[in-house]
N, C-alpha and C positions, 0 to 999 in steps of 0.2 A: 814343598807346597805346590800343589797342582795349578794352573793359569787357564783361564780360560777368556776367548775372548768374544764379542758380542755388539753387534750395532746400535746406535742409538734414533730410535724412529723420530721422525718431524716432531714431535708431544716431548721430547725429551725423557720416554721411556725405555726403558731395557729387559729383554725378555733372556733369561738364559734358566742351565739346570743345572744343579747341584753335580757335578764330575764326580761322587763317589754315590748318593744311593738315586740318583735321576730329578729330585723335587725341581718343580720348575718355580721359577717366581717370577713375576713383573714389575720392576719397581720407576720410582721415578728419580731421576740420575742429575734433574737440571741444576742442583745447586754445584756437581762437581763440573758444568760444562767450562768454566771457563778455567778452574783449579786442578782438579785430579782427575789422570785418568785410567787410573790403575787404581781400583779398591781391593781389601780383602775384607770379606765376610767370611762368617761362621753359619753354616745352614743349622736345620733344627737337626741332624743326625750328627751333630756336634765338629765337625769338618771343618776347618777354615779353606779357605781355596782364594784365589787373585783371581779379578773380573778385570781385565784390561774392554776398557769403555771407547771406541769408534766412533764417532762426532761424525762423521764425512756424509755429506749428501750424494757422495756419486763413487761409485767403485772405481779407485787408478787403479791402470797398470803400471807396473814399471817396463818400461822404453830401455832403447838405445837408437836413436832416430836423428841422423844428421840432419842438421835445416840452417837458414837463415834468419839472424835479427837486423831491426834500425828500429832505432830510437823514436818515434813519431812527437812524441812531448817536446824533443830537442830541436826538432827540424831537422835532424838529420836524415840525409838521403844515402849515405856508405851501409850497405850491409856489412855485417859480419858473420861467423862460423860459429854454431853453437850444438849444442847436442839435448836433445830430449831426455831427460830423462825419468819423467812418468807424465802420465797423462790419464785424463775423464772427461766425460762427457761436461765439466762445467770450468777445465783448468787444463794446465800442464805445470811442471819443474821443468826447468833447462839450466844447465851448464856451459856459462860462458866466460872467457878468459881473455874478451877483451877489454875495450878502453872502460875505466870504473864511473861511466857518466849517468848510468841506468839507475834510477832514484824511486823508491818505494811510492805508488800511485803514479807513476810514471804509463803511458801508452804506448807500447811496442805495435809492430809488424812481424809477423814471424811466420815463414813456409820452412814448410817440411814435408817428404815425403814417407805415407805408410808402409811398414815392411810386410806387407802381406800378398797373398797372388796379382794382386790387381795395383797394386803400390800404388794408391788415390794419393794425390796433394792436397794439401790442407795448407788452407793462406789464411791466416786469422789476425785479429785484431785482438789485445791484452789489454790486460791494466796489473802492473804490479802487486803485489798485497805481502809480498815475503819475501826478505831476504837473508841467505844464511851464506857467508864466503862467498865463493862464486856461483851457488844455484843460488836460481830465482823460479818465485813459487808466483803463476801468473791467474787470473779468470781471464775465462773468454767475454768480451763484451759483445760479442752478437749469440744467440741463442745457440750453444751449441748442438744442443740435445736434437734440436728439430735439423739435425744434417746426418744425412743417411753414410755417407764414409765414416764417419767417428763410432758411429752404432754397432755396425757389422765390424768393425774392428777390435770397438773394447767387448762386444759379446755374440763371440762367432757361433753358430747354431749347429 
């Protein structure tokens, strides 16, 4: 079975086309936003196919970007070693393997430098919202989008 996959705009609708005769369709997806995100339908040219469904407000990349964490929730002032690894203009994931004091909704600090000609530093302020093992899936709490290094870096021209 064919997969195909498809964003989901601000309306919670999805626009894709049929992978065997082209029919496009637009439908509305928000009752799977919080349950499934992988459907399979059957077009009208009798096909079934997999619409893997894209929820995300902002394109990541995936990183490998060393930086630094502290705690700001805990009061801690010790940085630690961590590694990026994705990032958007309204979050990142990182990977850290140290002390397990970092608690979902928690406030981090975190710099890091970009791997690109100009290697910009980036010093941001988080708030937790995810954790799986040692990544932690963070937003940014200051407006990231309106900062011109993050821009030109997730979409170089």
């Amino acid at each position: 079975m064919k997969t195909i996959e498809t964003y989901v705009n601000i309306e919670n609708y999805a626009a894709f086309a049929c992978p065997y005769c082209q029919k496009e369709y637009r439908v509305s997806v928000a009752e799977h936003k919080a349950t499934k995100h992988k459907l399979v339908t059957k077009c009208i040219c009798k096909k079934q196919f997999e619409v893997e469904l894209n929820f995300r407000q902002f394109y990541r990349k995936n990183v490998n970007l060393i930086g630094e964490v502290t705690n700001v929730s805990t009061g801690s002032r010790k940085w630690y070693a961590m590694t990026v690894v994705n990032l958007s203009m309204g979050g990142l994931r990182f990977k850290f393997t140290g002390p397990k004091d970092i608690k979902m909704g928690h406030r981090l600090h975190v710099k890091f430098m970009l791997d690109d000609q100009q290697t910009r530093h980036v010093d941001k302020e988080v708030r937790v919202i995810g954790i799986i093992g040692d990544h932690y899936g963070c937003e940014f709490l200051n407006l990231a989008y309106e900062e011109k290094e993050l821009g030109y870096y997730l979409f170089p021209s």
